[in-house]
C-alpha positions in Angstrom: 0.0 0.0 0.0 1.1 2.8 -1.3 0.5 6.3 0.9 -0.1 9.7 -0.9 0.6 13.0 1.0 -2.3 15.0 1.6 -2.9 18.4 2.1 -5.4 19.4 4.5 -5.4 22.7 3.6 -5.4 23.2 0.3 -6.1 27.4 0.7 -2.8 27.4 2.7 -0.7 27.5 -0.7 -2.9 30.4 -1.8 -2.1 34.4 -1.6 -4.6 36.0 0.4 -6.0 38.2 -2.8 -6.8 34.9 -4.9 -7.9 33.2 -1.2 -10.5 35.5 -1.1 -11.0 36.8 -4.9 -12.9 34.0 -5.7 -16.8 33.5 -6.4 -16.5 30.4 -4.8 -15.0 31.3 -1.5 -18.4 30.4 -0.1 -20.3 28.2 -2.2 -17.4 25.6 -3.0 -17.3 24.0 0.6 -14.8 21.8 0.1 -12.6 23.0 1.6 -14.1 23.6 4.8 -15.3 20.3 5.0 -11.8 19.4 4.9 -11.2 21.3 8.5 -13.8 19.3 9.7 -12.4 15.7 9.0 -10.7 14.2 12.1 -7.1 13.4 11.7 -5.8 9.9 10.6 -3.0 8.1 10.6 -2.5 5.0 8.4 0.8 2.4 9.3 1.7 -0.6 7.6 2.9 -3.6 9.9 4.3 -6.7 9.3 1.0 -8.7 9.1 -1.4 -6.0 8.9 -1.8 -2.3 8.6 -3.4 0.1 11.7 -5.6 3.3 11.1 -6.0 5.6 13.9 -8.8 8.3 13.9 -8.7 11.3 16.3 -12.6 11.7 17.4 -12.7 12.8 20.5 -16.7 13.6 21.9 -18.2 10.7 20.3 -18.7 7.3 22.2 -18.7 4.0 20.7 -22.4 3.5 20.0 -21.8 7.2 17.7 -19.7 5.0 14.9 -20.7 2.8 12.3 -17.6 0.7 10.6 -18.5 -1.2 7.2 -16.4 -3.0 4.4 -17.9 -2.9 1.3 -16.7 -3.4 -2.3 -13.1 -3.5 -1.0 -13.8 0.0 1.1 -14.0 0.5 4.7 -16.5 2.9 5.6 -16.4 5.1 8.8 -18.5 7.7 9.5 -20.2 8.9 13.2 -22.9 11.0 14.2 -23.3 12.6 17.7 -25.8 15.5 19.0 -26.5 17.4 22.8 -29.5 19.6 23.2 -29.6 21.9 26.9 -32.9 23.2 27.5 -33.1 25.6 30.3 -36.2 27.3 31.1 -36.4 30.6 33.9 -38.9 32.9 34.6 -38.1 35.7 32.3 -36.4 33.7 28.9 -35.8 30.0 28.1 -32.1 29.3 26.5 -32.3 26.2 24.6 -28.7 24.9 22.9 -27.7 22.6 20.4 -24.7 21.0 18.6 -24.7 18.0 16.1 -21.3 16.7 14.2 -20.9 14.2 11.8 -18.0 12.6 9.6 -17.9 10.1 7.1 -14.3 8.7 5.8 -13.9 6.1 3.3 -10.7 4.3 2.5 -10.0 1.7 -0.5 -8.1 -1.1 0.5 -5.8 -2.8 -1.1 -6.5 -6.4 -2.3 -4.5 -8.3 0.6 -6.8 -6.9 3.5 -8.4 -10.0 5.1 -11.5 -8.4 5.8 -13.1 -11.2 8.6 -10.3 -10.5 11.0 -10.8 -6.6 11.3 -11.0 -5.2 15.2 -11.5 -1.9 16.4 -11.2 -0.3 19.4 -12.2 3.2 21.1 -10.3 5.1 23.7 -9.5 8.3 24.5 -10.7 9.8 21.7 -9.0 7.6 19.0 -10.6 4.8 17.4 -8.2 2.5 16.0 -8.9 -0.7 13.4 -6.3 -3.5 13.1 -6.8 -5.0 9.4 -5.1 -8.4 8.8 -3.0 -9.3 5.5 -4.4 -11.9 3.5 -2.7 -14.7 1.4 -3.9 -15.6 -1.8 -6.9 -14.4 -4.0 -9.7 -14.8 -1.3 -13.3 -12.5 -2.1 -14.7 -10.5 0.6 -18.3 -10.1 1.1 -19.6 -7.1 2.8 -19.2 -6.8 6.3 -20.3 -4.3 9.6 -17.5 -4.0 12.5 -17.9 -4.1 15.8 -16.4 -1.7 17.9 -14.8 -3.1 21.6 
């Protein structure tokens, strides 16, 4: 597996006359979904590669992991509402955050003996190499 370096912010590299001379500053929002995107990391081990996801504020019943057509699928959804109610004004608050990431892995992932784990903020999957030509059907993840 070969990594590619990404830029995470791809207005960085921009002067600030083009950065904001643009009709798409705020309709394209690609790059602000960009900021939004936890952090990964991706190593390749001897019998296996590890992905580690900084999402700190979710729990583990917030994230859904899925292989499917040779792509594992995260993505987690989490929302708080505060209601507080006095005599002269109510405050009500809300947030809701949500990610999706999707990966294609490469052909030698042996997708029944994936594990994931959350702690601290970082969820981490172990994927297993595979030997051979084996097909993968799709699969949910648990999350321990």
């Amino acid at each position: 597996m070969s990594l590619i370096k990404f830029n995470r912010r791809p207005w960085a590299n921009l002067l600030p006359q083009e950065f904001f001379n643009t009709n798409e500053f705020f309709t394209d929002r690609r790059w602000w979904d960009i900021m939004e995107e936890p952090a990964m990391n991706i190593k390749e081990l001897k019998d296996g590669f590890e992905i580690e996801l900084a999402a700190p504020g979710y729990s583990k019943k917030d994230f859904e992991i899925e292989i499917d057509n040779g792509c594992l699928n995260i993505s987690a959804q989490n929302s708080s509402s505060k209601e507080r109610e006095e005599e002269n004004y109510s405050r009500r608050e809300f947030s809701y955050t949500s990610f999706k990431k999707s990966l294609q892995l490469p052909e030698n992932v042996l997708d029944e003996e994936i594990k994931a784990t959350y702690k601290d903020g970082i969820l981490t999957c172990i994927l297993s190499k595979k030997e051979g030509n084996k097909t993968n059907k799709p699969k949910k993840i648990e999350i321990s």
